[in-house]
N, C-alpha and C positions, 0 to 999 in steps of 0.2 A: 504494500500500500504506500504512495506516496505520500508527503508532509507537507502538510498544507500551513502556510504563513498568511496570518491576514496583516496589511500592512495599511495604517489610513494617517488621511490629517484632517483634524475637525476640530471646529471651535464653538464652542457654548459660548453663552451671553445676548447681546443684543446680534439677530437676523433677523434677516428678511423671511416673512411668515406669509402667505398668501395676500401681498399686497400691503401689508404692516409690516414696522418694526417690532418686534415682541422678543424678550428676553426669556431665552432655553437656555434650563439647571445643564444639559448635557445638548452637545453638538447632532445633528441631521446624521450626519456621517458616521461617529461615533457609533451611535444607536444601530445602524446598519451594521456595521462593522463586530460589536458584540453577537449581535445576532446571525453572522454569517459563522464567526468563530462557533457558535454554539452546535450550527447547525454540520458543521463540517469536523470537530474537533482539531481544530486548526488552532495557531497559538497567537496572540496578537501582537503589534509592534505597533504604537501610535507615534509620528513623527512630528518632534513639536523645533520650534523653533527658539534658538538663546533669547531673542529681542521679541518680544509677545506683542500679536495685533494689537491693536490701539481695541478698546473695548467699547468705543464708541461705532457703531455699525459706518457709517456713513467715511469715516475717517480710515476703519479699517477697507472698507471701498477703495479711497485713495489710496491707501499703500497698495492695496493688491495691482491699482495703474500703473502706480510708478515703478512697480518692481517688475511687472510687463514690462515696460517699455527699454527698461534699461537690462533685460532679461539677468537680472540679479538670481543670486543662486544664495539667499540666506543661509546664516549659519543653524545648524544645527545642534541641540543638545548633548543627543546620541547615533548611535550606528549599532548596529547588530555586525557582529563579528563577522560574518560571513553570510552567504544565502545557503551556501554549498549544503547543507541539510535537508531542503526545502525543494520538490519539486514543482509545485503550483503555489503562486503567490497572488494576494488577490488584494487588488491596492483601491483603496476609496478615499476619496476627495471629494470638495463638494467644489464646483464649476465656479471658478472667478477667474470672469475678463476673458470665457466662452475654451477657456483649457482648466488643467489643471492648478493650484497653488505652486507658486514657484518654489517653495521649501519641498515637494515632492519632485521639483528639476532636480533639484539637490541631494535629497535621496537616490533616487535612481540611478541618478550619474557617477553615482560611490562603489557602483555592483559591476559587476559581470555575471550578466543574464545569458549568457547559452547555454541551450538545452534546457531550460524555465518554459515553463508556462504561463502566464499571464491572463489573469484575470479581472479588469478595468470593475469601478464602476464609482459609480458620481451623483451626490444628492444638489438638487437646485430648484430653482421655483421656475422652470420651463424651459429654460435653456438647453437640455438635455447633457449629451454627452461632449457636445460641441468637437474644441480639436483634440481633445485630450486623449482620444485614440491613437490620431495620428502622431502625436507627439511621443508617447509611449513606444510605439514601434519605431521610431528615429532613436528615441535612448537604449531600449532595450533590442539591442543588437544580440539575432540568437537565438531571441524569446519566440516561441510561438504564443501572441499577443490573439488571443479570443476577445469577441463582440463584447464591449461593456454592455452593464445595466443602468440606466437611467432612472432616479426616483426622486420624484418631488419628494422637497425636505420635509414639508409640510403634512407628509404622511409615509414619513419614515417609521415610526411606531407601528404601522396597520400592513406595512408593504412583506411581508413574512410568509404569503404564498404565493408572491413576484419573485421574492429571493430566491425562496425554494424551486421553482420553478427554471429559474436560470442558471441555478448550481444546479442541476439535476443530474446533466452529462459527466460532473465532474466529481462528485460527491464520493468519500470516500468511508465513510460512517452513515 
């Protein structure tokens, strides 16, 4: 049986909620992200950043521009030792600026993904998976990079037989 890594970055506090700002005890992503590991027996890696978004939603917005635009590759906390364990790794982010968070540029770009699997997937309020696919297969050289999942944030709690459904092919428990 392969080892499955779930790998995310997600931020509680003030988001975007169906059209409001509304402040969540736990991140969109997060919550997906427990629930995959659950559903997989897979191990988690949450990927946080040294210098933390600003906690005001609107502000955090801005940095996620500016760190687009100048393709900044933030520091990180931690790294997992290695992937070399792990055959399928299943990475969640939630869509800013229509890809990924640039601190998951920064993770990825730390690995050597050949012979990996890759399993994308992305909470947001409609934007879906945008380029975050493509972006994944330019870093993850090697990887055979599978179709993400797209899930509004706003109903990442409820989304549990979407998940299920999309692990299905891969599921190893």
């Amino acid at each position: 049986m392969s080892r499955i890594l779930v790998v995310y970055f997600s931020r509680k506090g003030e988001n975007y909620w169906n059209g409001n700002i509304k402040n969540i005890a736990k991140g969109n992503t997060e919550v997906v992200a427990e629930m995959i590991a659950a559903m997989t027996g897979g191990e988690l890696f949450q990927v946080e950043t040294v210098k933390p978004y600003a906690e005001d939603y609107h502000a955090c917005v801005k940095e996620a521009v500016s760190e687009l635009r100048v393709n900044a590759r933030p520091e990180l906390k931690r790294y997992l030792d290695t992937l070399h364990d792990y055959d399928t790794i299943i990475l969640g982010f939630p869509n800013w600026c229509g890809t990924m968070p640039m601190a998951m540029f920064t993770f990825l770009e730390h690995y050597d993904w050949a012979g990996k699997r890759v399993l994308p997937f992305c909470t947001n309020e409609g934007s879906g998976m945008g380029n975050s696919e493509r972006d994944i297969q330019k870093i993850c050289k090697g990887a055979e990079v599978e179709s993400g999942l797209s899930i509004h944030g706003a109903e990442a709690a409820d989304s549990h037989d979407r998940v299920e459904a999309w692990l299905s092919p891969w599921k190893t428990t």
